[in-house]
The first five atom37 places (N, CA, C, CB, O) and aatype in JSON, in Angstrom:
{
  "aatype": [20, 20, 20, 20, 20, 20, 20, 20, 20, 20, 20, 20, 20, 20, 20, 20, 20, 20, 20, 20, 20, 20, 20, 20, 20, 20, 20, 20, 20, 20, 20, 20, 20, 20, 20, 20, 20, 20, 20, 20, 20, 20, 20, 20, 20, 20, 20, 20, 20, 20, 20, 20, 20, 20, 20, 20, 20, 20, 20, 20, 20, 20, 20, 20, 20, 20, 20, 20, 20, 20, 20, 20, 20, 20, 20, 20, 20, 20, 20, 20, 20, 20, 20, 20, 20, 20, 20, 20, 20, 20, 20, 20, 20, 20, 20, 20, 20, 20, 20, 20, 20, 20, 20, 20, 20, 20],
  "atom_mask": [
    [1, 1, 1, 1, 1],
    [1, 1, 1, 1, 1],
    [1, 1, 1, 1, 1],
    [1, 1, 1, 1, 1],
    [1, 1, 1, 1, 1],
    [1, 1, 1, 1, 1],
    [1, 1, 1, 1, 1],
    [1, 1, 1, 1, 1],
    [1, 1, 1, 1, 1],
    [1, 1, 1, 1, 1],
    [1, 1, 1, 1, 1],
    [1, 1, 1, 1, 1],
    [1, 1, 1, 1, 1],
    [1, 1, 1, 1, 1],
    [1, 1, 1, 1, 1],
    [1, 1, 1, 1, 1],
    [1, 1, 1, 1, 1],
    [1, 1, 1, 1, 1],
    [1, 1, 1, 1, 1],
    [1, 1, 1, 1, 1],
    [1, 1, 1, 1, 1],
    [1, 1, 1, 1, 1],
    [1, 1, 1, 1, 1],
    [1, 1, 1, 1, 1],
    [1, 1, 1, 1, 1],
    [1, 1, 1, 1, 1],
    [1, 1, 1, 1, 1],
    [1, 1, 1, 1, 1],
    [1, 1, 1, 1, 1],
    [1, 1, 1, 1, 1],
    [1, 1, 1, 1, 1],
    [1, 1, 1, 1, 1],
    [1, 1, 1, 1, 1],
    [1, 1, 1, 1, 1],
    [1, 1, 1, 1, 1],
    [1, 1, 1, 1, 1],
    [1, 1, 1, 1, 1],
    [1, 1, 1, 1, 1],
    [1, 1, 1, 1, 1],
    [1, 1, 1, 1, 1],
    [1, 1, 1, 1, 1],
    [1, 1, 1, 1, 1],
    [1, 1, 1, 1, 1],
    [1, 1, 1, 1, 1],
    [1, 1, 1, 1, 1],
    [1, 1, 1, 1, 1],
    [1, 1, 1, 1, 1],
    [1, 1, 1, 1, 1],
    [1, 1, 1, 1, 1],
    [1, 1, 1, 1, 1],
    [1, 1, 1, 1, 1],
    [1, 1, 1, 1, 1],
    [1, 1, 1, 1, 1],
    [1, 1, 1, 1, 1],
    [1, 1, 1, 1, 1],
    [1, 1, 1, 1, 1],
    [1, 1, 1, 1, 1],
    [1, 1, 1, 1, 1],
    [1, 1, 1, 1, 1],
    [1, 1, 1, 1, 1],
    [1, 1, 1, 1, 1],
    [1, 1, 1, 1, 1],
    [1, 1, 1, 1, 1],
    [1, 1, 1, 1, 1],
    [1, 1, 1, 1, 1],
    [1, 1, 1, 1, 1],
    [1, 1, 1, 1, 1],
    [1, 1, 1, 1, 1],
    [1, 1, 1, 1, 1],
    [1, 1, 1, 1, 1],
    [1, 1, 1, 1, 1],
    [1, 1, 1, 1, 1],
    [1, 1, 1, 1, 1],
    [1, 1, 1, 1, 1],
    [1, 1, 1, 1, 1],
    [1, 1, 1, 1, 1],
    [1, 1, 1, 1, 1],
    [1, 1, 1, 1, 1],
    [1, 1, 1, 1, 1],
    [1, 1, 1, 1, 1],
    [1, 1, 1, 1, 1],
    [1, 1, 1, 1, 1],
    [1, 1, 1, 1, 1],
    [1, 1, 1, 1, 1],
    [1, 1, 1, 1, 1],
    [1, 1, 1, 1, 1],
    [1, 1, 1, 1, 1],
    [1, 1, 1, 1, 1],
    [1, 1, 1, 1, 1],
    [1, 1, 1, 1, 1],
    [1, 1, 1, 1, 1],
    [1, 1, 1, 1, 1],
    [1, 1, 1, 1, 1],
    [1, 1, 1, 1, 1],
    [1, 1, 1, 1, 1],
    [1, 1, 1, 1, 1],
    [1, 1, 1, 1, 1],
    [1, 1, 1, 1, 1],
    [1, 1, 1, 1, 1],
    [1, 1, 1, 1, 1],
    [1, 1, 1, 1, 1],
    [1, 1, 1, 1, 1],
    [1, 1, 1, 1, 1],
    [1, 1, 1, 1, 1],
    [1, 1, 1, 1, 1],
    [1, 1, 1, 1, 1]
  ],
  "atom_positions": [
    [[-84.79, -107.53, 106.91], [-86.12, -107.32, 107.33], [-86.31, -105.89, 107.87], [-86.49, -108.34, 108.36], [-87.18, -105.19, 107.36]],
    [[-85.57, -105.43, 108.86], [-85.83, -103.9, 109.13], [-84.72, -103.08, 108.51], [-85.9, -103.56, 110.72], [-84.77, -101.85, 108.52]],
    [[-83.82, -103.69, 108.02], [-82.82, -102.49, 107.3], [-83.35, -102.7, 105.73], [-80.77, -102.83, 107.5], [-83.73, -103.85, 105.49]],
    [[-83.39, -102.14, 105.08], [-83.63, -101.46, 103.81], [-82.38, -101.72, 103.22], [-84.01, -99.94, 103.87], [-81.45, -101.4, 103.95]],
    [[-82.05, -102.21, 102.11], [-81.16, -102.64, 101.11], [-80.77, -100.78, 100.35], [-82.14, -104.06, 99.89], [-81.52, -99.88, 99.99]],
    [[-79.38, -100.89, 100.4], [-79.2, -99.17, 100.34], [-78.17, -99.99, 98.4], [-77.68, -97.93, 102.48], [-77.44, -100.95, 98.18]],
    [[-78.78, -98.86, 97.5], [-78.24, -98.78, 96.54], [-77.33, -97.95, 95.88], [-78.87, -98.88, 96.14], [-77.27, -96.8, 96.3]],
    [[-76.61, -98.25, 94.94], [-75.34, -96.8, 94.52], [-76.38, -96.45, 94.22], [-73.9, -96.65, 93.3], [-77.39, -97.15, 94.29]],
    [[-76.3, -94.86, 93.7], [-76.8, -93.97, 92.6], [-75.51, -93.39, 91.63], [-77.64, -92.67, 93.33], [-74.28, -93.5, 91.68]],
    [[-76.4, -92.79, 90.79], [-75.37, -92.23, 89.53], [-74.66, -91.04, 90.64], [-76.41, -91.37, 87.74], [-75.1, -90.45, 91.63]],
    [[-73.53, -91.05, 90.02], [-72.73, -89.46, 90.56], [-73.48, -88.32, 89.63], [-70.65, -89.37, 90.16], [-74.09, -88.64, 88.61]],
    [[-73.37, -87.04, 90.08], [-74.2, -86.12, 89.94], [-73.09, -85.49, 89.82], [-75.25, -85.79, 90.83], [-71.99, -85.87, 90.22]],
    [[-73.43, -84.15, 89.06], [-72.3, -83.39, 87.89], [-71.58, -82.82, 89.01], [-72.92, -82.05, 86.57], [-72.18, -82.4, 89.99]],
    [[-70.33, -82.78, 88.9], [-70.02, -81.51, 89.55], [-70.53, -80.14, 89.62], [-69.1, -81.32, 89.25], [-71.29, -79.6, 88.82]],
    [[-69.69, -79.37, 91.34], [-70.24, -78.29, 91.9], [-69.01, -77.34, 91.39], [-70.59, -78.43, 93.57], [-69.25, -76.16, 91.67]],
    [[-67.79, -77.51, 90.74], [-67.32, -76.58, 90.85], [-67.7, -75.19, 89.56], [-66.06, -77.13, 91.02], [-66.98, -74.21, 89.78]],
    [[-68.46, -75.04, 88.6], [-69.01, -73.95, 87.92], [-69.65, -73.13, 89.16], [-70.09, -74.41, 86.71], [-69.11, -72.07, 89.49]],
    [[-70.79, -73.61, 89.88], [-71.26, -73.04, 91.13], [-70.35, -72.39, 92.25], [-71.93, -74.04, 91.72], [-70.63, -71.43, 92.97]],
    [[-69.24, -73.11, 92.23], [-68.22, -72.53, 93.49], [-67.59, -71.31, 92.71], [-66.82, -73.8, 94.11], [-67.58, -70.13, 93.07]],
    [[-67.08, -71.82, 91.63], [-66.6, -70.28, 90.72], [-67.39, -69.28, 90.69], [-66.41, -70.36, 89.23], [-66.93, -68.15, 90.79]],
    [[-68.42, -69.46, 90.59], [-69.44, -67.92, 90.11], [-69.32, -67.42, 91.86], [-71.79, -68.32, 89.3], [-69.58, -66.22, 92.03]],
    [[-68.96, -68.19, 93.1], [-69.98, -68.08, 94.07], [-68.47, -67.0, 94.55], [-70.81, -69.73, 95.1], [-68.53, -65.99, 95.24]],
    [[-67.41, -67.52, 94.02], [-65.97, -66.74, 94.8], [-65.95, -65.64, 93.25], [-63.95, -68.2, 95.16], [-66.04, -64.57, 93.84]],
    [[-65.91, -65.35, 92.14], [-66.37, -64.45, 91.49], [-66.45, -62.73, 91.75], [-67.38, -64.98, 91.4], [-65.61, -61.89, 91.44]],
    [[-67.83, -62.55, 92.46], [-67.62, -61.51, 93.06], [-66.28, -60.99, 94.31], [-68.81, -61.51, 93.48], [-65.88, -59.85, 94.57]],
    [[-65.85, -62.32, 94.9], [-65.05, -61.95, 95.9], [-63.72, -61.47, 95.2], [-64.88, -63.11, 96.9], [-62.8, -60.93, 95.82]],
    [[-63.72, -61.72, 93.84], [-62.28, -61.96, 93.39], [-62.34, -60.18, 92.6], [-62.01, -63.73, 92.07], [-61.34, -59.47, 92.46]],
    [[-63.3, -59.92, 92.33], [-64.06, -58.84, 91.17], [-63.5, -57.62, 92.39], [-66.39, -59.04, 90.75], [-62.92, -56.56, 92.18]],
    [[-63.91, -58.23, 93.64], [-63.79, -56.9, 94.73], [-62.7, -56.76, 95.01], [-64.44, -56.88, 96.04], [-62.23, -55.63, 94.91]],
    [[-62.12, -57.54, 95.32], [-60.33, -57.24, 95.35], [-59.6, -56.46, 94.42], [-59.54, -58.48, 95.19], [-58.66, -55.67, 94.48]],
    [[-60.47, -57.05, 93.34], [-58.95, -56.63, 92.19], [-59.37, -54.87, 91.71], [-58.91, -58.06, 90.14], [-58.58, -54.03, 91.25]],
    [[-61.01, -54.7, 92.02], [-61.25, -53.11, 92.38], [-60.8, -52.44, 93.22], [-62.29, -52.78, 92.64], [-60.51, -51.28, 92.94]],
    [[-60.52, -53.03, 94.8], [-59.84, -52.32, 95.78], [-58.74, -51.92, 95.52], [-59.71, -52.85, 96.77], [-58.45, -50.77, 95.84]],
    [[-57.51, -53.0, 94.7], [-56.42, -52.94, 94.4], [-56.0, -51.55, 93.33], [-56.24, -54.27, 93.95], [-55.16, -50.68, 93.55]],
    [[-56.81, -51.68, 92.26], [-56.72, -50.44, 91.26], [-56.88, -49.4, 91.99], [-57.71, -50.34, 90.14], [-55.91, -48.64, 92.12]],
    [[-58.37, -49.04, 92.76], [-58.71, -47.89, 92.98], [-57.94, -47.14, 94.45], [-60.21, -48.03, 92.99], [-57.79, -45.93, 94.58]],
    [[-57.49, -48.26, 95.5], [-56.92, -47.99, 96.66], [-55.34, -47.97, 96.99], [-57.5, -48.8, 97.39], [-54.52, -47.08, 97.17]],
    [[-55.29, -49.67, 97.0], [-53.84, -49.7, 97.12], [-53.01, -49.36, 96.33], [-53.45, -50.62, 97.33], [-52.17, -48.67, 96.91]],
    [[-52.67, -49.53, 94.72], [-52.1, -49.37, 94.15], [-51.97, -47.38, 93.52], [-52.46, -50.51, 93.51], [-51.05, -46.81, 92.93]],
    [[-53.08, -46.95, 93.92], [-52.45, -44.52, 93.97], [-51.95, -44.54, 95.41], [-54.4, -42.61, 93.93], [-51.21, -43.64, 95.81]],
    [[-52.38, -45.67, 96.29], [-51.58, -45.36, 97.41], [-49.69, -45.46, 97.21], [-52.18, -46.46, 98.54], [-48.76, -44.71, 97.53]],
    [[-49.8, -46.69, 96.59], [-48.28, -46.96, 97.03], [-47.52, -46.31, 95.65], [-47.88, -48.87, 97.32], [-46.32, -46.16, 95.46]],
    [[-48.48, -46.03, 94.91], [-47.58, -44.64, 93.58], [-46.94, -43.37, 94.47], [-49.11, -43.57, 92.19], [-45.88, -42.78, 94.27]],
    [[-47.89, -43.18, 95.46], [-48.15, -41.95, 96.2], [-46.97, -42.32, 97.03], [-49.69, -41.71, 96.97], [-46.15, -41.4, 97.07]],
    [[-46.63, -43.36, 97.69], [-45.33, -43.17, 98.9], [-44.07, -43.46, 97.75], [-45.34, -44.67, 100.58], [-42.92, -43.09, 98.03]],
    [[-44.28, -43.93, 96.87], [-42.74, -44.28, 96.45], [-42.51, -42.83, 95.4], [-42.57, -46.13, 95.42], [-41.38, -42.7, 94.93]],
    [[-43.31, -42.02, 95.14], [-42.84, -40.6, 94.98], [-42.18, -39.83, 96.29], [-44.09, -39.79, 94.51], [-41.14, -39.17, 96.36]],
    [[-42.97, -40.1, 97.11], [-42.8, -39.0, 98.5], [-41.43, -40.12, 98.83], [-44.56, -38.85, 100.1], [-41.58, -40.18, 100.05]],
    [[-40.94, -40.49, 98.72], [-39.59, -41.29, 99.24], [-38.22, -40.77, 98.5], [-39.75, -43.01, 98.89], [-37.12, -40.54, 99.01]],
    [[-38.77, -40.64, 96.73], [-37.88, -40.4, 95.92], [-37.78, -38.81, 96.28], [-38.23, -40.89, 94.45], [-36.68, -38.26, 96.18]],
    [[-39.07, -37.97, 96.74], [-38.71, -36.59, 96.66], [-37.54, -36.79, 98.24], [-40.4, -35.31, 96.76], [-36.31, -36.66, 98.29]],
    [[-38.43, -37.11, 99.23], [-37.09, -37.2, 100.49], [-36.01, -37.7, 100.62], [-37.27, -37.65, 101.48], [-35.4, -37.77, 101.69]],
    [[-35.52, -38.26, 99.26], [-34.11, -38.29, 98.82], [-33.31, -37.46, 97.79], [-33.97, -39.41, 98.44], [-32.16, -37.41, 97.35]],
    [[-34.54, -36.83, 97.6], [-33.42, -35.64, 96.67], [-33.63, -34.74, 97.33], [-33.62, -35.14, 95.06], [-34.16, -33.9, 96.6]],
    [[-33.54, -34.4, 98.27], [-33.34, -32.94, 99.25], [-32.48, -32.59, 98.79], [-33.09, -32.85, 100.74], [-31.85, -33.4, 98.1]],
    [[-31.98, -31.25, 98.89], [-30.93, -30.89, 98.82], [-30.51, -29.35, 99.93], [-30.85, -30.82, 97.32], [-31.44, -28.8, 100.52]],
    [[-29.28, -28.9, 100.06], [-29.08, -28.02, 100.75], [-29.41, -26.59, 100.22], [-27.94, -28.23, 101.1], [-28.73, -26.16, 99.28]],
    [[-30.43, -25.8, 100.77], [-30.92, -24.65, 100.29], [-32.44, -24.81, 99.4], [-29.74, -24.09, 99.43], [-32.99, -23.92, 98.74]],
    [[-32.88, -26.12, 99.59], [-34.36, -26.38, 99.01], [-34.97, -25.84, 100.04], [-34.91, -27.9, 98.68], [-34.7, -26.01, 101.23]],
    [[-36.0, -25.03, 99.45], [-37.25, -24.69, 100.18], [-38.21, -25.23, 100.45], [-37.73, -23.99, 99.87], [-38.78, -25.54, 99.41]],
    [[-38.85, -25.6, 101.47], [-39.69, -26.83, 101.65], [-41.02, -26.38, 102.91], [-38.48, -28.26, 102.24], [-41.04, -25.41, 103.68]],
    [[-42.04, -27.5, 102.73], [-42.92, -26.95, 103.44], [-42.99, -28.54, 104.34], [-44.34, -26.21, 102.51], [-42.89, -29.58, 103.71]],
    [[-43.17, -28.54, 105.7], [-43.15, -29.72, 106.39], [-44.66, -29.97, 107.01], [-42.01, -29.64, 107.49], [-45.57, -29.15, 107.04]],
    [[-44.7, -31.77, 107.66], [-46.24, -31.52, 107.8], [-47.11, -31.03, 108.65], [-46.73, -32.34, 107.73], [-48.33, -31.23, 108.61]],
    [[-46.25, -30.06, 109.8], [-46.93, -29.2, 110.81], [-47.6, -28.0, 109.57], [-45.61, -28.46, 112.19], [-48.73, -27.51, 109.64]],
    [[-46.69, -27.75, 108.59], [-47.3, -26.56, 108.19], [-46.27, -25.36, 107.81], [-48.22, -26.16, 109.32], [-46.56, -24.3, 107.26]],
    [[-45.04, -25.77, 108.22], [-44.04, -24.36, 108.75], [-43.53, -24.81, 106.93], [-42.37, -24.55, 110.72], [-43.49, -25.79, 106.19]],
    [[-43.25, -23.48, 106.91], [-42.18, -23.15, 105.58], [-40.8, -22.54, 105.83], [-42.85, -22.08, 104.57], [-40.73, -21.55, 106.56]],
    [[-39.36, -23.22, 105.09], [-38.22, -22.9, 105.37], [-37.24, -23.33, 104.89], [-38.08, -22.97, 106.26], [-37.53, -24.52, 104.72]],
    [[-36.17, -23.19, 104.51], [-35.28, -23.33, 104.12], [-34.02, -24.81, 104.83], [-35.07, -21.95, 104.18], [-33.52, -25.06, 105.93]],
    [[-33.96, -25.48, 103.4], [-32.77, -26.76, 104.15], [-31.66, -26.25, 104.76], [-32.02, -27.83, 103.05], [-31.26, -25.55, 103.82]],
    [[-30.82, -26.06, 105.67], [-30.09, -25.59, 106.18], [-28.93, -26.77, 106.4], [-30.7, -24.93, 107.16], [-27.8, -26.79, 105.93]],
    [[-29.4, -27.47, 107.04], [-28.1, -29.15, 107.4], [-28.97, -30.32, 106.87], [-27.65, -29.69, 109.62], [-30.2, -30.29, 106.84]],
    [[-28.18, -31.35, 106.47], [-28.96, -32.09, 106.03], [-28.29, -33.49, 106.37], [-29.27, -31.74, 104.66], [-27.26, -33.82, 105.78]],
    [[-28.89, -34.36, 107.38], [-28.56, -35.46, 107.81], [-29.4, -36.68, 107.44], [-28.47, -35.29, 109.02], [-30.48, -36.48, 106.88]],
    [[-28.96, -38.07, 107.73], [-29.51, -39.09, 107.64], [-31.25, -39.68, 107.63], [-28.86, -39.45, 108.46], [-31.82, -40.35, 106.77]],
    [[-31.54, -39.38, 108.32], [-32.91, -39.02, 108.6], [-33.25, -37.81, 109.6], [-33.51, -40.2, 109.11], [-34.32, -38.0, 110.18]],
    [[-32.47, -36.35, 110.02], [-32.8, -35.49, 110.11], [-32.24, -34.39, 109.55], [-32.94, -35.51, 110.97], [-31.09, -34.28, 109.14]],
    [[-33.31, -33.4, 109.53], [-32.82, -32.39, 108.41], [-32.93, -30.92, 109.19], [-33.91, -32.46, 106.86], [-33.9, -30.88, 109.95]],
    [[-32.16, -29.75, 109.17], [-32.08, -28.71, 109.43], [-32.98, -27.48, 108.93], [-31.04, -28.66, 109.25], [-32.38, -26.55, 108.4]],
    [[-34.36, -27.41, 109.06], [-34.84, -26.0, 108.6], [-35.0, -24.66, 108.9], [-35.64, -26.05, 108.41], [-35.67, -24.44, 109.91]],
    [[-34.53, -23.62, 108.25], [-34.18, -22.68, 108.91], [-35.97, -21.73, 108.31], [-32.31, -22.09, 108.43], [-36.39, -21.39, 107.21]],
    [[-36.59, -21.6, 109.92], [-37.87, -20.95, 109.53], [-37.62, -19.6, 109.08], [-38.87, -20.91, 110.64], [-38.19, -19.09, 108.12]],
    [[-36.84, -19.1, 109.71], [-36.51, -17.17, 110.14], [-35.17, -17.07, 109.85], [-36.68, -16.51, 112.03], [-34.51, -17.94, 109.29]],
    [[-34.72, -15.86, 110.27], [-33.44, -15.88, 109.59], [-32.87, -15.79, 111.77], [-33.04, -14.08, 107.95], [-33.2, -14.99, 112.65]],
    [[-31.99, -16.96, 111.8], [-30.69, -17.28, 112.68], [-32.16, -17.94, 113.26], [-29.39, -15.92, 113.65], [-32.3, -17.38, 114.34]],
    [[-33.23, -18.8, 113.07], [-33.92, -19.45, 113.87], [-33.98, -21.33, 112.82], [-35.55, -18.36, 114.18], [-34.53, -21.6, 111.75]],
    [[-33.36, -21.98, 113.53], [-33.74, -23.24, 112.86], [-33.96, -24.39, 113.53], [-32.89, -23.58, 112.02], [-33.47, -24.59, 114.64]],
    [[-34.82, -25.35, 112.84], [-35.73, -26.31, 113.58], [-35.31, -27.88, 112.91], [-37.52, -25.83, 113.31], [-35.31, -28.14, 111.71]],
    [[-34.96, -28.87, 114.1], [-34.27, -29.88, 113.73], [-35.81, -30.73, 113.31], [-33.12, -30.48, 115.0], [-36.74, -30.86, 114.1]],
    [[-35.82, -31.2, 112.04], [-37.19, -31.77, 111.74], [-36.64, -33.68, 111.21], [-38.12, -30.54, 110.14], [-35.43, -33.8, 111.04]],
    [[-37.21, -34.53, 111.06], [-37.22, -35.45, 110.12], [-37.19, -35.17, 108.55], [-38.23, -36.11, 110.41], [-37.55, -34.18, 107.91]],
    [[-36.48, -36.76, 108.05], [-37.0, -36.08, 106.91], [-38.38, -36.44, 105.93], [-35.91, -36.11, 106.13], [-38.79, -35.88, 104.91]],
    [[-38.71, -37.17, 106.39], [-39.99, -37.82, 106.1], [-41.13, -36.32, 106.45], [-40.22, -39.46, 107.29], [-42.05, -36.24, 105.64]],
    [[-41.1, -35.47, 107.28], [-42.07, -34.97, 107.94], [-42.01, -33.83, 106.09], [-41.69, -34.3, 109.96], [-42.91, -33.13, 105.64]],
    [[-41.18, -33.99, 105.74], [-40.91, -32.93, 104.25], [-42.73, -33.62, 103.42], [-38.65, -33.65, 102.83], [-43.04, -34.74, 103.0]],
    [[-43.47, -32.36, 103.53], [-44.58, -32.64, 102.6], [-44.39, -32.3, 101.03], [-45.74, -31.87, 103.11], [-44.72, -33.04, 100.12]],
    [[-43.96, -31.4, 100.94], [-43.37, -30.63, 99.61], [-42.13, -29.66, 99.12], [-44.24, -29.92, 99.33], [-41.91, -28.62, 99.74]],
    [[-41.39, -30.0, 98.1], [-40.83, -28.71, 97.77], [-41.4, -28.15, 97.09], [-39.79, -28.63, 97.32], [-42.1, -28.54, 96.16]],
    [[-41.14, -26.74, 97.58], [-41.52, -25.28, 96.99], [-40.54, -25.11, 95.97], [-41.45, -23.99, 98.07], [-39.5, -25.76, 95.99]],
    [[-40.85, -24.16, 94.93], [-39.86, -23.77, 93.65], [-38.96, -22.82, 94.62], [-40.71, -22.84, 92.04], [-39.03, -22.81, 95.85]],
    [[-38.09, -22.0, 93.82], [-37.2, -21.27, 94.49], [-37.82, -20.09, 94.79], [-36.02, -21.1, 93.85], [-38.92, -19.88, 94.28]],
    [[-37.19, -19.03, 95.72], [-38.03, -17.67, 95.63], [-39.21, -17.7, 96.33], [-38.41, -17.29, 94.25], [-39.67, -16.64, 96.73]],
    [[-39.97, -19.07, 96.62], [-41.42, -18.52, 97.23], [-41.11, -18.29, 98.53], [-42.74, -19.54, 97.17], [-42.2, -17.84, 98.91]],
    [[-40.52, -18.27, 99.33], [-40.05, -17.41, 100.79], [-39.75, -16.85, 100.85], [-39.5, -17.46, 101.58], [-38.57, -16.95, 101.19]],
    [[-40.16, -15.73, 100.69], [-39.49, -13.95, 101.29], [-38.78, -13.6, 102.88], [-41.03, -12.75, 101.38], [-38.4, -12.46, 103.15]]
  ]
}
């Protein structure tokens, strides 16, 4: 008398086409971040790792204060650069931004 007789209904199509399109863009943005960001990033350190393992003694190098100089000692993770001549500076070796070819230090 006061409750209402409750009936099945048909099931109704699935939502998951709708959930796909809806994560879609989320998936589209990632895999752009990945190309365009992370992945020249981590090209970029696993060069700079391979160059700070091929140091060698008498490479000319520029570090990331800026100073240019010559490998002089070359240890584990610190390295000997000689800025001047009888002046040398105990650096890391990570702090190595680039080698220079030979000759460019006068």
């Amino acid at each position: 008398m006061f409750i209402s007789s409750a009936y099945a209904q048909a099931a109704g199509a699935a939502d998951t086409p709708s959930t796909l399109m809806s994560m879609l863009p989320l998936v589209l943005m990632f895999v752009v971040l990945y190309f365009v960001m992370i992945r020249p990033q981590m090209k970029k350190a696993k060069e700079h790792k391979l160059m700070v393992e091929a140091l060698a003694k008498g490479d000319e190098v520029v570090v990331a204060g800026g100073l240019m100089g010559k490998i002089a000692k070359l240890g584990e993770t610190v390295i000997g650069v000689e800025i001047s001549e009888g002046v040398e500076v105990q650096m890391q070796r990570s702090a190595v931004v680039q080698v220079l070819p030979k000759g460019s230090i006068k």
